[in-house]
C-alpha positions in Angstrom: 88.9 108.1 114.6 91.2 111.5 114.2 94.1 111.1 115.7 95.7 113.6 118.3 99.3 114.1 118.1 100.8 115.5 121.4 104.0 115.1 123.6 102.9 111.9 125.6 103.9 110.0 128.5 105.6 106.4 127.8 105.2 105.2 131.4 102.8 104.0 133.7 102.1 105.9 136.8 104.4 103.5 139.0 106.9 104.5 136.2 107.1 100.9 134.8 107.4 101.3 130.6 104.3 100.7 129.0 103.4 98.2 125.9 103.1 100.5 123.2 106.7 100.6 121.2 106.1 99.3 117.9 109.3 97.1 116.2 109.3 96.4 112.8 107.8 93.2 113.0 104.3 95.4 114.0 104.9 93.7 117.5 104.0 96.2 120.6 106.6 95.6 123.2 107.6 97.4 126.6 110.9 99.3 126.9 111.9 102.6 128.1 113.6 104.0 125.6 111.4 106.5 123.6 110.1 106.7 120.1 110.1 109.8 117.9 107.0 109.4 116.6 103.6 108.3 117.6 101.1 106.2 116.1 97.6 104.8 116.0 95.6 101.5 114.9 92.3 102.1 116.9 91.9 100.8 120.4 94.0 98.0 121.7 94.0 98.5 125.8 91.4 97.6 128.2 90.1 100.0 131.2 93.9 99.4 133.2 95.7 100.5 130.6 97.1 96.9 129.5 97.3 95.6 125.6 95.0 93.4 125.1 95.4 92.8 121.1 97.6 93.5 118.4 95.2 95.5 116.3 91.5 96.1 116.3 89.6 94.2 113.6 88.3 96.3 111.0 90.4 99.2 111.6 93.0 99.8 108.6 94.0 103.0 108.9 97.2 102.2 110.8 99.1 105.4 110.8 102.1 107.5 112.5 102.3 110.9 113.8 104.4 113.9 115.4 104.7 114.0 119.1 103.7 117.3 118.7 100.8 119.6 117.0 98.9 122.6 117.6 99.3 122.0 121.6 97.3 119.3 122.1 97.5 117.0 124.8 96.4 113.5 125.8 96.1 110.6 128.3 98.0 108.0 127.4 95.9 105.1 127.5 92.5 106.4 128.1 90.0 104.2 128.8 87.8 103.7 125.5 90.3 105.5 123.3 92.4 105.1 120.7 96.0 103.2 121.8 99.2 105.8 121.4 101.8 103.7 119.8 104.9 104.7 119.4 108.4 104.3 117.2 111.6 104.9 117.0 111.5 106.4 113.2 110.0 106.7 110.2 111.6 103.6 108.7 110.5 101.5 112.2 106.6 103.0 111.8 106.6 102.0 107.7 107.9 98.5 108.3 105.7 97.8 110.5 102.4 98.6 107.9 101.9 102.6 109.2 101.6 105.5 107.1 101.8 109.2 107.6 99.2 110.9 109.1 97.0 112.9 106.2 96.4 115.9 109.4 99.5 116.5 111.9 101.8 114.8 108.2 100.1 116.4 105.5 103.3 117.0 103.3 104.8 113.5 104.0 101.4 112.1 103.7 101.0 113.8 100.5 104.6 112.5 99.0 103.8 109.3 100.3 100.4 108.7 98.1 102.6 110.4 95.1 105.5 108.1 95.4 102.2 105.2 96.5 101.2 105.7 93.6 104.0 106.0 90.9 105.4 102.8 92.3 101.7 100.8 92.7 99.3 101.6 89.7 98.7 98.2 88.7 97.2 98.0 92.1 95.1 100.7 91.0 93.1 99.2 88.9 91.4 102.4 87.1 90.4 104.1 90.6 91.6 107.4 92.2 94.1 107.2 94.6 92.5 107.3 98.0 93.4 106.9 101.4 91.3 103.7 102.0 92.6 102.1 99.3 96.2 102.5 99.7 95.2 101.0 103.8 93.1 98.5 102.2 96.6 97.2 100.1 98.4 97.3 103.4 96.3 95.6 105.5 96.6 92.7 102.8 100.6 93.0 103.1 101.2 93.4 106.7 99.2 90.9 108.2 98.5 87.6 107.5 94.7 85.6 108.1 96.2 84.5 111.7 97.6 88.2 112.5 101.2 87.4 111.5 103.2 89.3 110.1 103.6 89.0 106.3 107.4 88.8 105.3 108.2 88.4 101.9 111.6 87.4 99.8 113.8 89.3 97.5 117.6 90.1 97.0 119.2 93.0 98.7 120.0 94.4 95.3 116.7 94.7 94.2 115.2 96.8 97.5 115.7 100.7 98.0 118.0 102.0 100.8 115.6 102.2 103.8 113.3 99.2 103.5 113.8 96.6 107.0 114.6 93.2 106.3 115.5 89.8 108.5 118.6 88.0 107.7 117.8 84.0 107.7 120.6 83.6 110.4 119.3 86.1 112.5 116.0 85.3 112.9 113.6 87.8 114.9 116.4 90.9 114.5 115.1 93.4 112.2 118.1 95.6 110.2 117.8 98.8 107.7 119.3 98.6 104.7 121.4 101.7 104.0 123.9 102.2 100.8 126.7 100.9 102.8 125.3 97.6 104.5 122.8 96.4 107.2 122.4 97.9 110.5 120.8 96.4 113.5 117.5 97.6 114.7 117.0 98.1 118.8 114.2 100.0 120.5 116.6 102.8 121.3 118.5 103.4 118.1 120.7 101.3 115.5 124.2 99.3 116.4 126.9 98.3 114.1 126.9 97.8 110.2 127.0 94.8 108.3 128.2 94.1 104.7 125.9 92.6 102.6 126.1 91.6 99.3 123.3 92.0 96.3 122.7 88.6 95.8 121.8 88.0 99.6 118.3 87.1 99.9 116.6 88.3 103.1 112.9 88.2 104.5 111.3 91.9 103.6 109.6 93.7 106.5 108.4 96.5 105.1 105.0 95.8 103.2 105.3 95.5 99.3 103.6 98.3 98.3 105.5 100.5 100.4 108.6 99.7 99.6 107.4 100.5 96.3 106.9 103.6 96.8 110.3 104.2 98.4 111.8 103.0 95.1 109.6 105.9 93.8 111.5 108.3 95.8 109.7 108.3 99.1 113.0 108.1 101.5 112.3 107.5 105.1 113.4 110.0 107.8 
């Protein structure tokens, strides 16, 4: 299922905000503010247009996109096709268990499966780096048996500026990790900046292997 990057429409016809923004949790909520990029994990709408499902079983190649390539132009939503998803950046699309896109991305995609696999070869095991591997890896990390999200522990001092965590007293707000403290996730952009010190211990949203290869020099955009 090739994926077809265009400028799209976030709204219904009635102009009511549809349910495709993706948080960090993978979650696909409805909100007008608009995402920077556009992604894709096979077909999750029925015939009206409404989500149905979180993901589509069997499908791993969960991936992001530019709003924009080579012209090309969609339907939001059409009936039978993949679902547009979309997020507010880079950071938002890898949390949530995306990657680049191998066609409309090809130069992140390509430092993505360098810095993949610098920061994963024991996950390697002996075989060439490939595309279905590296999804195969995620779709272990992002989702759990039930379709929850996976969330895993470590101290802020051991994760790379640009990973999303959850603070235990803050439960369900996601916040980037930058050199200079936390800051806030919310559809429409990032508020305020909290300290945080390197013994904290937070709940990781961004999948293992991922954040992996962001300590391998991957920085999200």
């Amino acid at each position: 299922m090739r994926p077809t990057p265009a400028i799209l429409c976030a709204t219904t016809n009635n102009n009511m905000p549809r349910q495709n923004r993706v948080t960090p949790f993978g979650e696909l909520i409805a909100t007008p503010a608009r995402g920077t990029l556009m992604g894709n994990r096979g077909c999750l709408h029925d015939a009206s247009g409404r989500i149905v499902r979180n993901h589509r079983g069997g499908y791993n190649a969960w991936i992001y996109c530019l709003l924009e390539f080579k012209g090309r132009r969609r339907e939001v939503m059409s009936p039978g096709r993949y679902t547009e998803l979309f997020f507010l950046d880079e950071a938002t699309a890898l949390a949530a268990g995306h990657r680049p896109c191998a066609e409309c991305q090809r130069g992140r995609y390509n430092e993505f499966m360098r810095c993949w696999g610098e920061g994963n070869r024991a996950l390697l095991g002996g075989e060439k780096l490939r595309a279905p591997l590296v999804d195969a890896v995620l779709q272990r990390e992002r989702m759990g048996a039930g379709g929850e999200k996976v969330k895993w522990r470590a101290k802020v001092g051991e994760l790379p500026v640009g990973v999303m965590v959850e603070v235990d007293d803050t439960k369900s707000q996601a916040f980037l990790l930058e050199a200079s403290g936390l800051q806030a996730w919310h559809p429409g952009s990032y508020e305020g900046l909290t300290s945080t010190s390197k013994d904290q211990k937070v709940a990781v949203l961004t999948p293992r292997s991922t954040v992996n290869a962001i300590a391998s020099g991957f920085m999200p955009e």
